[in-house]
N, CA, C and O atoms as a Tripos MOL2 file, in Angstrom:
@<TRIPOS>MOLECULE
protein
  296   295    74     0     0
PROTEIN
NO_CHARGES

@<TRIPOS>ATOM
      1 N        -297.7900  129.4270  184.6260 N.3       1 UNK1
      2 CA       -296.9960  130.5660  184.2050 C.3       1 UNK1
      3 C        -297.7600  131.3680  183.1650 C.2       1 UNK1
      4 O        -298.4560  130.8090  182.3170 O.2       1 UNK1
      5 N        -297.6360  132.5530  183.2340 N.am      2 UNK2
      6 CA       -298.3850  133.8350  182.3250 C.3       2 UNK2
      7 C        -297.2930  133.7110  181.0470 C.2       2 UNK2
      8 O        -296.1230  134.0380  181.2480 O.2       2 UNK2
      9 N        -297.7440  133.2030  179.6600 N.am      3 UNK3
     10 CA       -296.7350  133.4630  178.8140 C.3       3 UNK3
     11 C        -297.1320  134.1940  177.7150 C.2       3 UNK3
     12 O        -296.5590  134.1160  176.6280 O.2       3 UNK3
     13 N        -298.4450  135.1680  178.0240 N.am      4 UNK4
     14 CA       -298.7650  135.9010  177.4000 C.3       4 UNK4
     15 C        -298.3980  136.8050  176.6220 C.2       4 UNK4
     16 O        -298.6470  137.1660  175.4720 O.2       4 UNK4
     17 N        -297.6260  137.1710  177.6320 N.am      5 UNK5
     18 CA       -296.5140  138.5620  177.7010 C.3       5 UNK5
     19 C        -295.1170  138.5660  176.5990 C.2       5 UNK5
     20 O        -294.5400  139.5420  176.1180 O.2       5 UNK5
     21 N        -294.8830  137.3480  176.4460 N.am      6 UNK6
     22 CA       -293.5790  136.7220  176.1150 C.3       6 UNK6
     23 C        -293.3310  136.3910  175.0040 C.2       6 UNK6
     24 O        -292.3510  136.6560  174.3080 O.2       6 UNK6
     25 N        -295.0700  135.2210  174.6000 N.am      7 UNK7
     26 CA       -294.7410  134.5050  173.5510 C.3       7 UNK7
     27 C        -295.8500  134.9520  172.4820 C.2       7 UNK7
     28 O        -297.0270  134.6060  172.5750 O.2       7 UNK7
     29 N        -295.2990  135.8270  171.3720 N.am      8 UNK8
     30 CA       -296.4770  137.1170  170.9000 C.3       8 UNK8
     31 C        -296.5500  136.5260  168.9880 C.2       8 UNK8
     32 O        -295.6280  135.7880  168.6390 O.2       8 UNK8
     33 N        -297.5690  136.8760  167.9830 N.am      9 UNK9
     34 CA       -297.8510  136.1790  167.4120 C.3       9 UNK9
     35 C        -298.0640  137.1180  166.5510 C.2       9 UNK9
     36 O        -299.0460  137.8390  166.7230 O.2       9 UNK9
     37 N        -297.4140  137.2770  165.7070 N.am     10 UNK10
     38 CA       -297.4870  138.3640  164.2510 C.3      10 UNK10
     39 C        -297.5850  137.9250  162.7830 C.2      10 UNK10
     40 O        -296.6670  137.3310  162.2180 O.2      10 UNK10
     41 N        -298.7880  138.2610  162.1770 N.am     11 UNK11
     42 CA       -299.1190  137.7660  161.0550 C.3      11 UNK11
     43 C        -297.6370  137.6860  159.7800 C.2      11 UNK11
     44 O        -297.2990  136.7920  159.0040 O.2      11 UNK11
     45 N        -297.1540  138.8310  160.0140 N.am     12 UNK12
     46 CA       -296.0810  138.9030  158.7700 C.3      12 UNK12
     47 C        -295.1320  138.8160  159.3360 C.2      12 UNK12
     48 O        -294.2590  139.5260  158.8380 O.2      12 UNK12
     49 N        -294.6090  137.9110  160.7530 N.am     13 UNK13
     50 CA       -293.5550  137.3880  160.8950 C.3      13 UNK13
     51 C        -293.6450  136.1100  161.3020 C.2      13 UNK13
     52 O        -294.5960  135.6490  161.9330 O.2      13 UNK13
     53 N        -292.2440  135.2550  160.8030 N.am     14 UNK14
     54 CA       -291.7690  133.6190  160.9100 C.3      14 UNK14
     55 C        -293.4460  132.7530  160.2730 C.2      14 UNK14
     56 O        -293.7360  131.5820  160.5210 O.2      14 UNK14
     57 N        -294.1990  133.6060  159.5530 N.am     15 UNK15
     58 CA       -295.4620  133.0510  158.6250 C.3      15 UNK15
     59 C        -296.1350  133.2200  159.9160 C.2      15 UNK15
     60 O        -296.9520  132.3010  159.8520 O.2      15 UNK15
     61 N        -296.3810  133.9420  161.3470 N.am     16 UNK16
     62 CA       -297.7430  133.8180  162.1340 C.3      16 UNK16
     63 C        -297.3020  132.9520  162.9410 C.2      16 UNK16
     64 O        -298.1820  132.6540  163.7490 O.2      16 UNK16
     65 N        -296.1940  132.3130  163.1330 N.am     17 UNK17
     66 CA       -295.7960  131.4550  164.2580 C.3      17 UNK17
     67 C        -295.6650  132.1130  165.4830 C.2      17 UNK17
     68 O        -295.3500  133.3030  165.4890 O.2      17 UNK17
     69 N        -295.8940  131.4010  166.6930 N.am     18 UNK18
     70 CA       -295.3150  131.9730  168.3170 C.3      18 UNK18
     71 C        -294.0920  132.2830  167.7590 C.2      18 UNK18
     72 O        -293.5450  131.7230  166.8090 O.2      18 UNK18
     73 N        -293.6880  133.2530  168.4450 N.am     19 UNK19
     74 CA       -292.4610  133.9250  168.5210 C.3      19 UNK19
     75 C        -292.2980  134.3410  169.9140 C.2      19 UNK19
     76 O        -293.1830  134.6360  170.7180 O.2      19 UNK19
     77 N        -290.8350  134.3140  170.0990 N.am     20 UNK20
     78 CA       -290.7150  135.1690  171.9250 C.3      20 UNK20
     79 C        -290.1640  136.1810  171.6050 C.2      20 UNK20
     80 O        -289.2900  136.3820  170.7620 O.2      20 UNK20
     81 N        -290.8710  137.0910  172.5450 N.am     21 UNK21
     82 CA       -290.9240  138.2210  172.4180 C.3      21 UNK21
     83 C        -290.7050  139.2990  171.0020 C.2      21 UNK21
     84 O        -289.9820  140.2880  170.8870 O.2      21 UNK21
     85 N        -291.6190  138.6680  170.0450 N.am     22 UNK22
     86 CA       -291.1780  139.3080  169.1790 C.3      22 UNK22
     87 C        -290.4340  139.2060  168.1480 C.2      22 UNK22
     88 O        -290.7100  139.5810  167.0080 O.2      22 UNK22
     89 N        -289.0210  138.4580  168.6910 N.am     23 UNK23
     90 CA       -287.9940  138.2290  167.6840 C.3      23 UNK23
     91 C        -288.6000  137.1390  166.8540 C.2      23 UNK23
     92 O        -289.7900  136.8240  166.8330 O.2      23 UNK23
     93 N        -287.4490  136.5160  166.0570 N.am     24 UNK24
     94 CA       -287.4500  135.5350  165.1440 C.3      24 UNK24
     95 C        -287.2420  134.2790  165.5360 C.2      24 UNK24
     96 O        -287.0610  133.5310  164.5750 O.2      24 UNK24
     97 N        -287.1990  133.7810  166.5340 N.am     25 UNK25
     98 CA       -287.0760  132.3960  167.2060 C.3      25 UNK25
     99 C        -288.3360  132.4800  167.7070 C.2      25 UNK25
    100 O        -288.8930  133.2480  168.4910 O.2      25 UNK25
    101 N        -288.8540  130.9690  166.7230 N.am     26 UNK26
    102 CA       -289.9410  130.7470  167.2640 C.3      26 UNK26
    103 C        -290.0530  129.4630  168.6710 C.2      26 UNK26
    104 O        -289.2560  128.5360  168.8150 O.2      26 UNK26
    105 N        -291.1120  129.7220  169.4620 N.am     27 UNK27
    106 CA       -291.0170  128.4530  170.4550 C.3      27 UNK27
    107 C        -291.3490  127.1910  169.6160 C.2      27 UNK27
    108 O        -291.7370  126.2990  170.3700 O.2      27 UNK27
    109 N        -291.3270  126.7480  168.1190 N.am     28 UNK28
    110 CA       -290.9070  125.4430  167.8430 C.3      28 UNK28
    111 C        -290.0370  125.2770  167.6370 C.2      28 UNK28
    112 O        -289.8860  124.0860  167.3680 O.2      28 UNK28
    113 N        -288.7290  126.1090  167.5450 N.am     29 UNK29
    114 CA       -287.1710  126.4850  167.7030 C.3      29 UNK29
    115 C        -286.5460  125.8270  168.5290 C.2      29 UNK29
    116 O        -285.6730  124.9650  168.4290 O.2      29 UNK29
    117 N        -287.3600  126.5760  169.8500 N.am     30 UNK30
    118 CA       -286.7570  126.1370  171.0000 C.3      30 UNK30
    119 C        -287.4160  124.7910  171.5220 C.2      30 UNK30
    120 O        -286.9030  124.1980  172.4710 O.2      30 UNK30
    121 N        -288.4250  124.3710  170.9670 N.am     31 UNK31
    122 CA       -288.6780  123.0570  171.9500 C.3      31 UNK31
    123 C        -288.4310  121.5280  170.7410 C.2      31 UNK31
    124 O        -288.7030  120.3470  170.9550 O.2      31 UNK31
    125 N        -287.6830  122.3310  169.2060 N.am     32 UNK32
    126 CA       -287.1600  121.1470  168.7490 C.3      32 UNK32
    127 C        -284.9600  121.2170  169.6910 C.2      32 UNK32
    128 O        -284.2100  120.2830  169.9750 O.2      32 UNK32
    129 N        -284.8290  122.2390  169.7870 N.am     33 UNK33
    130 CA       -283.7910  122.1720  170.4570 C.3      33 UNK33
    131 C        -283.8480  121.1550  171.5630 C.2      33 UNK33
    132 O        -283.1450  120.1450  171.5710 O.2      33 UNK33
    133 N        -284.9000  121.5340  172.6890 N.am     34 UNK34
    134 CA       -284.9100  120.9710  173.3860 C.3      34 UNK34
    135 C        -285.3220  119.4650  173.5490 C.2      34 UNK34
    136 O        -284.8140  118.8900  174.5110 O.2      34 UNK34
    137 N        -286.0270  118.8670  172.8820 N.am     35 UNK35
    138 CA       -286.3490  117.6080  172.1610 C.3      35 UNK35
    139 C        -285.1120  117.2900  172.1470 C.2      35 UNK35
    140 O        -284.6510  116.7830  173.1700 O.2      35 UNK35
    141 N        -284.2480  117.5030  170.9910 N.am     36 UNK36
    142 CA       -283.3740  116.7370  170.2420 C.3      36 UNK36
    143 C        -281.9910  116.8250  171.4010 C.2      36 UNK36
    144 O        -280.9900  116.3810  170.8380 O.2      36 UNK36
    145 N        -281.7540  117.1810  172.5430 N.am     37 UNK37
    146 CA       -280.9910  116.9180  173.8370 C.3      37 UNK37
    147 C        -280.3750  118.0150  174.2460 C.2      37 UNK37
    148 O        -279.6640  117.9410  175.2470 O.2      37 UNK37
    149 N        -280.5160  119.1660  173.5990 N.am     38 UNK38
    150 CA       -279.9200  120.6410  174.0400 C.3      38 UNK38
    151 C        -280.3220  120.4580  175.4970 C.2      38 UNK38
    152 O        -281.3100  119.7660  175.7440 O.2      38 UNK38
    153 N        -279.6960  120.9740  176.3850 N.am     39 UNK39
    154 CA       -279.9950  121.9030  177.8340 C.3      39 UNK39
    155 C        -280.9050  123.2990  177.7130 C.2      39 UNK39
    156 O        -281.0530  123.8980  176.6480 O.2      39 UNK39
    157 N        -281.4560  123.6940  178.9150 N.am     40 UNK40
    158 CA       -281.5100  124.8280  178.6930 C.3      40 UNK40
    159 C        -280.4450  126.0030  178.6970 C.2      40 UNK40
    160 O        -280.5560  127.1310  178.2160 O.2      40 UNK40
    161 N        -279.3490  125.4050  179.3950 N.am     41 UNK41
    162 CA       -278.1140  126.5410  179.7670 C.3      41 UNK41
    163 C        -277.0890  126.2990  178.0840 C.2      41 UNK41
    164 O        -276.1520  127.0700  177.8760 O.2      41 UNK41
    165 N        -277.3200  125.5430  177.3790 N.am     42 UNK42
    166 CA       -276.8670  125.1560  175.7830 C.3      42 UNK42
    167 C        -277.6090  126.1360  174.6400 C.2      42 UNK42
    168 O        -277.1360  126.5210  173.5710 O.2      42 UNK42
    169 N        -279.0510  126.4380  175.2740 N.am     43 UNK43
    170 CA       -279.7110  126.9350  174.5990 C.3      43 UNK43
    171 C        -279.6040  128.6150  174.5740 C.2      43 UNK43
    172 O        -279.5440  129.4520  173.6730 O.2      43 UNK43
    173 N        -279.6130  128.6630  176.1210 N.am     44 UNK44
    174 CA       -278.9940  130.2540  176.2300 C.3      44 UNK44
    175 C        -277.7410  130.9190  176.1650 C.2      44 UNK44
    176 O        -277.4910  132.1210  176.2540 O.2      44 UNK44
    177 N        -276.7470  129.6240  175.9420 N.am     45 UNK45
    178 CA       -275.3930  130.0650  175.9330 C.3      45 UNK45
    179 C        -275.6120  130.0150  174.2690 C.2      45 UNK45
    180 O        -274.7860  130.8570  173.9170 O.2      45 UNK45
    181 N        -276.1470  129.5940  173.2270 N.am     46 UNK46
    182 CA       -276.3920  129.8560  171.7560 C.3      46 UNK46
    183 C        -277.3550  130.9540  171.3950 C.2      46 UNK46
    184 O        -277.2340  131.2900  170.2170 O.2      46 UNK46
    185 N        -278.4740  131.7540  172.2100 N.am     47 UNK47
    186 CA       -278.9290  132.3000  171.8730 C.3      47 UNK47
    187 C        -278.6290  133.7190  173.1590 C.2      47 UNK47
    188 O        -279.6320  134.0180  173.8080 O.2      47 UNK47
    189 N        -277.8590  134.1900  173.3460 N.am     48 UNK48
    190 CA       -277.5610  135.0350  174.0690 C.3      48 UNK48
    191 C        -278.9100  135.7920  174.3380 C.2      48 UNK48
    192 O        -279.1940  135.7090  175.5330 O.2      48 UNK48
    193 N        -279.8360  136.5050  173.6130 N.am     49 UNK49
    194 CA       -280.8780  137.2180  173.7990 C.3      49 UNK49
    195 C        -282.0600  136.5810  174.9570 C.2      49 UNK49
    196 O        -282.6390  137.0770  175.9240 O.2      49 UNK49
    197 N        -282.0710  135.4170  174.3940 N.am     50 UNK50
    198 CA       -283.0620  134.7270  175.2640 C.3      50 UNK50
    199 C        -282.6020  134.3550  177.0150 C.2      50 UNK50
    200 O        -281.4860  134.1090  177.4730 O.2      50 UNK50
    201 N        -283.8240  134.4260  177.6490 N.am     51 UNK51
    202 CA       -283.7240  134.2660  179.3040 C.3      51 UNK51
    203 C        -284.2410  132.7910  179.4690 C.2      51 UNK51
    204 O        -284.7690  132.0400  178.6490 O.2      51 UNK51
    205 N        -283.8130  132.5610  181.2170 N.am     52 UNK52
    206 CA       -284.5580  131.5980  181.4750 C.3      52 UNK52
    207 C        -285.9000  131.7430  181.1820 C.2      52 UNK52
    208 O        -286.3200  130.7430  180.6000 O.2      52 UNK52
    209 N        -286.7460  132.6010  181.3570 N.am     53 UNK53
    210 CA       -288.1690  132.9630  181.3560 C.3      53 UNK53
    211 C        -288.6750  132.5940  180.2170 C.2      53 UNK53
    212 O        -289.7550  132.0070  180.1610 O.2      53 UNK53
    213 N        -287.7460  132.9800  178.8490 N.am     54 UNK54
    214 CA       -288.3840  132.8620  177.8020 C.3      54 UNK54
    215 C        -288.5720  130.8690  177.7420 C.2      54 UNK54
    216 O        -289.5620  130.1980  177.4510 O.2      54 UNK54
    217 N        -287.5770  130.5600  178.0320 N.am     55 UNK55
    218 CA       -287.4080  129.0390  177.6440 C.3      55 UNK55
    219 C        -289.2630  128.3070  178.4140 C.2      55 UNK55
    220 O        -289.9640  127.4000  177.9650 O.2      55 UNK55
    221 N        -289.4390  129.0350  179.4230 N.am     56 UNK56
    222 CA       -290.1440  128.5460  180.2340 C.3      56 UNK56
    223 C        -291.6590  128.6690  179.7040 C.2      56 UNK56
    224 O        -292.5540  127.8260  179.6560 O.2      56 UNK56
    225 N        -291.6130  130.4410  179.2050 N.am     57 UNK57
    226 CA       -292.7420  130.2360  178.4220 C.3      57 UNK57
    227 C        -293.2820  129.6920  177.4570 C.2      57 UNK57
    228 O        -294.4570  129.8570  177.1300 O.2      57 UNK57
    229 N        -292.3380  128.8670  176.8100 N.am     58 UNK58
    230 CA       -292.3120  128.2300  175.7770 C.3      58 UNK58
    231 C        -292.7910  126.6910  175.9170 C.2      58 UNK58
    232 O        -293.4130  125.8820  175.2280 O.2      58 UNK58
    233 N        -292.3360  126.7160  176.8370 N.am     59 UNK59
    234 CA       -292.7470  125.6750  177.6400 C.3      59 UNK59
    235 C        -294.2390  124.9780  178.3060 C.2      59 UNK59
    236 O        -294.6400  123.8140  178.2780 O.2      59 UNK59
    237 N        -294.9260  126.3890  178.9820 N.am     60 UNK60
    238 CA       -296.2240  126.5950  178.8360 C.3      60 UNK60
    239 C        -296.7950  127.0090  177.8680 C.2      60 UNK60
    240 O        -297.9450  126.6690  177.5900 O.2      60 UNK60
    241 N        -296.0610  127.8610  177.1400 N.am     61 UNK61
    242 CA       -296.9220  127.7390  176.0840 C.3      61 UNK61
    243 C        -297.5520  126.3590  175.2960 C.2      61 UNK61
    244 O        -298.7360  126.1050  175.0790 O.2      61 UNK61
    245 N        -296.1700  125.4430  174.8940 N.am     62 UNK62
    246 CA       -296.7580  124.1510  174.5050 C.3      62 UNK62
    247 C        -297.8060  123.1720  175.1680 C.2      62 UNK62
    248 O        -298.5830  122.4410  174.5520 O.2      62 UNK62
    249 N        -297.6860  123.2890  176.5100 N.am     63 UNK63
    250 CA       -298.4400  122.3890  177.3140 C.3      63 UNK63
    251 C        -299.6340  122.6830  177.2450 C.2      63 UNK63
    252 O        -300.4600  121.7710  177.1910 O.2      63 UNK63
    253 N        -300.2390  124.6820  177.2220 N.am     64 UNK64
    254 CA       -301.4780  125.0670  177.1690 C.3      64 UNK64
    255 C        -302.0340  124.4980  175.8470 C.2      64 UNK64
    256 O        -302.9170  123.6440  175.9330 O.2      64 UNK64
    257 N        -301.5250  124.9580  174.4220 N.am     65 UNK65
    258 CA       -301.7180  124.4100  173.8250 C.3      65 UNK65
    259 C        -301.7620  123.0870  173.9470 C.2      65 UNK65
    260 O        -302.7660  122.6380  173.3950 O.2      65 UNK65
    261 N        -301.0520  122.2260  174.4700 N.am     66 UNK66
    262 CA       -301.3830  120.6520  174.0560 C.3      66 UNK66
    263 C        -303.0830  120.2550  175.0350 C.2      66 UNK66
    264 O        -303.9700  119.5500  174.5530 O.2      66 UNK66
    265 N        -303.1390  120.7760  176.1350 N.am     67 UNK67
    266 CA       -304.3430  120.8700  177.0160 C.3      67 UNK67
    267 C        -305.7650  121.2790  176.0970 C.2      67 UNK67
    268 O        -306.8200  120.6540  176.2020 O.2      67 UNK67
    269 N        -305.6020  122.2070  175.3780 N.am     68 UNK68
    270 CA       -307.1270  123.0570  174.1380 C.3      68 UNK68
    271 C        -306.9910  121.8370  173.3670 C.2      68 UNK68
    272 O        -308.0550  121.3370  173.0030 O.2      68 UNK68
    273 N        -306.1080  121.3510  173.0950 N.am     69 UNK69
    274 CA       -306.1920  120.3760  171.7340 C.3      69 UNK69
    275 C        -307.0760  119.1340  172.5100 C.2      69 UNK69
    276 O        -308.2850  118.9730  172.3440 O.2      69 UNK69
    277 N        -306.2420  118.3180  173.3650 N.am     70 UNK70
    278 CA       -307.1010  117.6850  174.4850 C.3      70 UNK70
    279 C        -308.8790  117.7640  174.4720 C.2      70 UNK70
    280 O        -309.8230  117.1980  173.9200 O.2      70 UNK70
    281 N        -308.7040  118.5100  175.1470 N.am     71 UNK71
    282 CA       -310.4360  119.1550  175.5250 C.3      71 UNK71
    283 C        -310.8840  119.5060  174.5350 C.2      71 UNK71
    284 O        -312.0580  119.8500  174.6780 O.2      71 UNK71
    285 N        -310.4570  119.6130  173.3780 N.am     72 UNK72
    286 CA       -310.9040  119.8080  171.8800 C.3      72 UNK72
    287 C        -311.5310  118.9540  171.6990 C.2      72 UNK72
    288 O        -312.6670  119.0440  171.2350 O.2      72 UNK72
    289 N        -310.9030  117.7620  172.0490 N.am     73 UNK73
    290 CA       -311.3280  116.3910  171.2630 C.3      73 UNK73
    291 C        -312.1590  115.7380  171.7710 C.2      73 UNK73
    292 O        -312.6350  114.8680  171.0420 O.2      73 UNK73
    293 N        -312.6820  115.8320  173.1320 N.am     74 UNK74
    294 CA       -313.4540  115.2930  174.1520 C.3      74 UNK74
    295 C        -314.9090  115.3450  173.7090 C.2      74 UNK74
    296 O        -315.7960  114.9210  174.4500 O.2      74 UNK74
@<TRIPOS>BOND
     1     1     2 1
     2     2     3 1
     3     3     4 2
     4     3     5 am
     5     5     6 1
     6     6     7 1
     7     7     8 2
     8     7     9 am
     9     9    10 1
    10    10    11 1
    11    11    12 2
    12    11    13 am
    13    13    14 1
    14    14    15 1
    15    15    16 2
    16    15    17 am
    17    17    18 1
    18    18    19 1
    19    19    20 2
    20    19    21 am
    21    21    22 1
    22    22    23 1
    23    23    24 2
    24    23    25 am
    25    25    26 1
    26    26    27 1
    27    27    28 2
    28    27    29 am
    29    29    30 1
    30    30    31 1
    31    31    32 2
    32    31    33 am
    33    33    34 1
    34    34    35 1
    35    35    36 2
    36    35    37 am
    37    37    38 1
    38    38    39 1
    39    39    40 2
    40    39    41 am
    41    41    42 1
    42    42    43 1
    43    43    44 2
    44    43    45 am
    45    45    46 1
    46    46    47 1
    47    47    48 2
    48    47    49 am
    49    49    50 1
    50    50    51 1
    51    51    52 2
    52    51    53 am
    53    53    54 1
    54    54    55 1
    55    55    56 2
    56    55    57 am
    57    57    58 1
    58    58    59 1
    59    59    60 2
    60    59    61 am
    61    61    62 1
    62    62    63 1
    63    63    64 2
    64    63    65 am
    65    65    66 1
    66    66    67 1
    67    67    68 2
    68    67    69 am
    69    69    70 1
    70    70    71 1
    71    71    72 2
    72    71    73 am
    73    73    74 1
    74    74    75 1
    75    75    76 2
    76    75    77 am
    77    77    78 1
    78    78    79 1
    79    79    80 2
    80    79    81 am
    81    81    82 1
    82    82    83 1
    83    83    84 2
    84    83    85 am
    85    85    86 1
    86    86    87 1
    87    87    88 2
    88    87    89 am
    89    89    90 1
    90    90    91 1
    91    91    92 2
    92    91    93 am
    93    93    94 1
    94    94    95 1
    95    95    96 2
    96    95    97 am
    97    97    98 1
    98    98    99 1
    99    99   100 2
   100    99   101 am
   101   101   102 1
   102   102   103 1
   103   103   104 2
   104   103   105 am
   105   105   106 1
   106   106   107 1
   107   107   108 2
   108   107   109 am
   109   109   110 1
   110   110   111 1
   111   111   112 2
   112   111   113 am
   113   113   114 1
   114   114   115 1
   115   115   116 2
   116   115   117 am
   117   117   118 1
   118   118   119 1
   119   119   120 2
   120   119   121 am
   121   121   122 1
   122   122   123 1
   123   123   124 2
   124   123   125 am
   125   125   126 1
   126   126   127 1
   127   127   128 2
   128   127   129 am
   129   129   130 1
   130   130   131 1
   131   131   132 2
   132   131   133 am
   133   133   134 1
   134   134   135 1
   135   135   136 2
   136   135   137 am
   137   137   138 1
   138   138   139 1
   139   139   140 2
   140   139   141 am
   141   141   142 1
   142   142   143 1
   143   143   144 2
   144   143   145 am
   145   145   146 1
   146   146   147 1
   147   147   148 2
   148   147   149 am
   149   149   150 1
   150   150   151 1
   151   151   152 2
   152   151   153 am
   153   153   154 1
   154   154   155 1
   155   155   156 2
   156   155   157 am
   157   157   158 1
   158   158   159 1
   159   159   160 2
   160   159   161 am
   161   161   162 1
   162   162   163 1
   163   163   164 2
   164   163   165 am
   165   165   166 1
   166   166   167 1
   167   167   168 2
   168   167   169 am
   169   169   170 1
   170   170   171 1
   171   171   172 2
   172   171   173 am
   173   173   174 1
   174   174   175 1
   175   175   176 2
   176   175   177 am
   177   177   178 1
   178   178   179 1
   179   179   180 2
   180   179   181 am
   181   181   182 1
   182   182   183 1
   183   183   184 2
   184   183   185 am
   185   185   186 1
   186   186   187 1
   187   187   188 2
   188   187   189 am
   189   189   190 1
   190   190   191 1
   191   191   192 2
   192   191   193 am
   193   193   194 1
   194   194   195 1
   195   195   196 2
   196   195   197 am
   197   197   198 1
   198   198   199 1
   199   199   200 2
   200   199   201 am
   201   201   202 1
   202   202   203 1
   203   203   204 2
   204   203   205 am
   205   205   206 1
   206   206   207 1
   207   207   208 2
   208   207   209 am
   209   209   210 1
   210   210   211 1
   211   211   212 2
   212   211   213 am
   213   213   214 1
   214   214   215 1
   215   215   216 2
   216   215   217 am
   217   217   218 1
   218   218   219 1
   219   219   220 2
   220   219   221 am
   221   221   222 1
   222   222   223 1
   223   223   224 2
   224   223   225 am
   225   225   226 1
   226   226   227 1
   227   227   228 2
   228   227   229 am
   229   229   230 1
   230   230   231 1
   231   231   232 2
   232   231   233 am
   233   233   234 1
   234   234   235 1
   235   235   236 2
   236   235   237 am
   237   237   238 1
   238   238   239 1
   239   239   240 2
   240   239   241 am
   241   241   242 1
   242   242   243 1
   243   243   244 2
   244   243   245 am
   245   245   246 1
   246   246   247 1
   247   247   248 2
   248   247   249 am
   249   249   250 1
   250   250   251 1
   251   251   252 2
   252   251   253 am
   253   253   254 1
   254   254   255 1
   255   255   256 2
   256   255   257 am
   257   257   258 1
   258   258   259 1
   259   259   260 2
   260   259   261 am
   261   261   262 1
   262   262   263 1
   263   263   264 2
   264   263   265 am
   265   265   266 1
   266   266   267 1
   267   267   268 2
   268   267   269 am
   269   269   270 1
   270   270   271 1
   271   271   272 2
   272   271   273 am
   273   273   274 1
   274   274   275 1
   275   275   276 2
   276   275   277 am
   277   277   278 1
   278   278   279 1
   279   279   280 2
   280   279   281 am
   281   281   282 1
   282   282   283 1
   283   283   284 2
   284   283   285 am
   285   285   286 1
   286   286   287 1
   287   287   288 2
   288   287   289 am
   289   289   290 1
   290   290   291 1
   291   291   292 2
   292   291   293 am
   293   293   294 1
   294   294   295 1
   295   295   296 2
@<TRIPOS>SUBSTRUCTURE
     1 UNK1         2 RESIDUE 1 A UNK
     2 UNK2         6 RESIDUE 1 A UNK
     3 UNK3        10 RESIDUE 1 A UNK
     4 UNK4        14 RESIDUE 1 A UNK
     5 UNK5        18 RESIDUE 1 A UNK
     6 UNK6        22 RESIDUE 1 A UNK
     7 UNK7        26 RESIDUE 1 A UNK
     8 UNK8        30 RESIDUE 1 A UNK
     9 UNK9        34 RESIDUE 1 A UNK
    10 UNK10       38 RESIDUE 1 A UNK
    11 UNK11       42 RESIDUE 1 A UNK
    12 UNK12       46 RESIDUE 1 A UNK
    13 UNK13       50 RESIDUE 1 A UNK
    14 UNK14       54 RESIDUE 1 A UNK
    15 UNK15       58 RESIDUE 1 A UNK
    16 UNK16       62 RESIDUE 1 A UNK
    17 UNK17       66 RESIDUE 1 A UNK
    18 UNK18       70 RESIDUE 1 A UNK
    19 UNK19       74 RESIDUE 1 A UNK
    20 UNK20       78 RESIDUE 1 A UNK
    21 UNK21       82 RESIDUE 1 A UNK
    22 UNK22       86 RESIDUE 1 A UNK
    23 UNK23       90 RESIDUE 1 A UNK
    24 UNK24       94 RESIDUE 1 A UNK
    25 UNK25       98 RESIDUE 1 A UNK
    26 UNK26      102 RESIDUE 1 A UNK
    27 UNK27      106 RESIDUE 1 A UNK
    28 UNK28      110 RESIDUE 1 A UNK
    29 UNK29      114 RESIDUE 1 A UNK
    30 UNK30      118 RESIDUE 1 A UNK
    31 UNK31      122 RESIDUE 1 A UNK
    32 UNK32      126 RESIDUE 1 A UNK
    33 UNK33      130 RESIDUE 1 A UNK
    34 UNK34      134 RESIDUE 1 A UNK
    35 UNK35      138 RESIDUE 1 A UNK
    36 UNK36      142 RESIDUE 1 A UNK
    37 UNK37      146 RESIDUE 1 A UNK
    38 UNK38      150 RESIDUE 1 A UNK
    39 UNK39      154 RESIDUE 1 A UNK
    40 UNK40      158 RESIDUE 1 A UNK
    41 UNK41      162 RESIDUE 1 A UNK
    42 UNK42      166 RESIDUE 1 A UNK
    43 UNK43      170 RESIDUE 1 A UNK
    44 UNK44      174 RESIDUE 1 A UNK
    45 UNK45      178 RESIDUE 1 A UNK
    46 UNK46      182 RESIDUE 1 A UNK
    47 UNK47      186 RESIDUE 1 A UNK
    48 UNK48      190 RESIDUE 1 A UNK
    49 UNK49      194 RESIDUE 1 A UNK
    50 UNK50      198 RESIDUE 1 A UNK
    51 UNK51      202 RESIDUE 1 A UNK
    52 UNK52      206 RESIDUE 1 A UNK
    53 UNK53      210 RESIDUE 1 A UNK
    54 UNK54      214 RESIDUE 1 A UNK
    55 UNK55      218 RESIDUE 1 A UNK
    56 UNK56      222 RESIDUE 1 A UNK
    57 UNK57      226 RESIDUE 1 A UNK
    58 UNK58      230 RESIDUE 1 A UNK
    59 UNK59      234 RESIDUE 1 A UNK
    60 UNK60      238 RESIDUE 1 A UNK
    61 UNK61      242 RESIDUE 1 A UNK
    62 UNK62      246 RESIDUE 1 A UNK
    63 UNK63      250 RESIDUE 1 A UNK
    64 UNK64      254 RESIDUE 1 A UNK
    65 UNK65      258 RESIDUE 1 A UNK
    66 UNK66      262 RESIDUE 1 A UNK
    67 UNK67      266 RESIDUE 1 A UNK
    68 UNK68      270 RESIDUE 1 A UNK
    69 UNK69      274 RESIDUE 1 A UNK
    70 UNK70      278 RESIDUE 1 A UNK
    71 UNK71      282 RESIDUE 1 A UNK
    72 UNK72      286 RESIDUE 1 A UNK
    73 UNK73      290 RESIDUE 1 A UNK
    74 UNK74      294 RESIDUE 1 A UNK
């Protein structure tokens, strides 16, 4: 998945964290939600703004990242 688009990264907001799209929820927001047993349909019924898409990029986003860290270390 392309989460380029989605999950965008601004120095003077949430301190430089991923953010989706911009706003103030960052994807460690959403993937301690999701960790700790939220749904995704829990997550969007609490955050009205957010889509399936976003949840997803967030999603790849972590995994890409966890993959560089990986091959980092190799």
């Amino acid at each position: 998945m392309e989460y380029n688009e989605i999950i965008t990264i601004e120095p003077g907001k949430r301190s430089g964290k991923p953010c989706i799209r911009g706003m103030r929820i960052t994807v460690y927001d959403i993937l301690e939600y999701l960790a700790g047993g939220m749904t995704e349909a829990e997550v969007l019924e609490d955050f009205s703004e957010l889509t399936s898409q976003d949840i997803k990029a967030c999603l790849a986003f972590a995994a890409d990242r966890e993959k560089k860290l990986f091959l980092a270390s190799i």
